[in-house]
N, C-alpha and C positions, 0 to 999 in steps of 0.2 A: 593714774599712779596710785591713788588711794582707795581704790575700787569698795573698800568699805562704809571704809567714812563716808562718800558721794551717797554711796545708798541710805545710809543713816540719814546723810541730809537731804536728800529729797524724800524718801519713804517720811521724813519725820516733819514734812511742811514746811521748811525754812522758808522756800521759796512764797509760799502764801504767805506766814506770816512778817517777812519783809515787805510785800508788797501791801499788804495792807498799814502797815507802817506808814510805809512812804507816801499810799496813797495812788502808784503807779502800777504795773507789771513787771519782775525786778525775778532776776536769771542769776541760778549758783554760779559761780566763777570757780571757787575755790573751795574745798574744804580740808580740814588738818584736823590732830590732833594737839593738845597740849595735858599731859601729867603732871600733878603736883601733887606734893607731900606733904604735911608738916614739916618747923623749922628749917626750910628755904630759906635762902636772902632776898629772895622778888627778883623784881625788873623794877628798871629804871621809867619813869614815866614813857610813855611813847604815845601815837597814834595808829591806832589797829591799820590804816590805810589812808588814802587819797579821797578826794572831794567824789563824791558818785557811789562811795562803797561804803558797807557796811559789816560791823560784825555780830555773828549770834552767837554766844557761849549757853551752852546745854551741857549740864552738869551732870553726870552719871551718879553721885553720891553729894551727900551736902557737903557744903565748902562752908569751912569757919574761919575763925579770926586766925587761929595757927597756921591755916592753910591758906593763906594771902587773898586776902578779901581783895574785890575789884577795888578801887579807888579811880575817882571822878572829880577832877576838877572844873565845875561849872564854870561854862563863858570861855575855857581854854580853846574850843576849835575856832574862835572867834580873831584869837590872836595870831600874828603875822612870823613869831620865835618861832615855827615850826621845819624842821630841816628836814630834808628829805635825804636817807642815806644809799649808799648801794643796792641793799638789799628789801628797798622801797620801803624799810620800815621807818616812821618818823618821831623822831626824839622832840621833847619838850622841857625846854630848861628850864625848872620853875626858881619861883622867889620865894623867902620865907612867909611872905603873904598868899601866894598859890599854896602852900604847903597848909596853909592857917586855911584856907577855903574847902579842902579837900572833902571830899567824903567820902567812905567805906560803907560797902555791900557786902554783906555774906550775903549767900544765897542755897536755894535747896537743889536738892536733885528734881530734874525734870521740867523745872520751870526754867524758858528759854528767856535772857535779855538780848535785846538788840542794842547797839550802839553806833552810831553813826559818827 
């Protein structure tokens, strides 16, 4: 469907370096895009995916603080308040204590993170 994107993410090693991540041999499934602006409102916390998957965000320009930095709440995949919704994306209800634990990434162009 994304006949681009796919190329980008295989031409561009995702596949390697997921797998060296993980430690296994680890196959694209999916790939998308996402565009972002300054002054957005974000997203609401969630879970990029399911137990087994993973995601790689590779930034084509640097992302700043105005342009909605990642946020990370360490220890949250650990916890059970995970919903799974229709459209297999998973929401995560925090507390004002999750909220106090968070932490924010900017990141540059071309430097790929994974997230599990």
């Amino acid at each position: 469907e994304h006949e681009a994107m796919e190329k980008l993410a295989r031409d561009g090693g995702f596949e390697k370096i997921v797998s060296s991540y993980v430690g296994r041999e680890c196959s694209l499934y999916e790939a998308g895009a996402s565009i972002t602006t300054g002054g957005g409102e974000g997203m609401e916390w969630h879970r990029d995916g399911i137990e087994g998957e993973c995601t790689v965000l590779l930034s084509l320009s640097d992302v700043s603080e105005d342009q909605g930095q990642l946020g990370v709440i360490p220890g949250s995949h650990l916890d059970a308040k995970l919903d799974k919704l229709e459209d297999a994306e998973l929401t995560y209800e925090t507390t004002e204590e999750d909220d106090k634990k968070a932490l924010w990434y900017a990141y540059r162009a071309g430097c790929p993170i994974v997230i599990d």
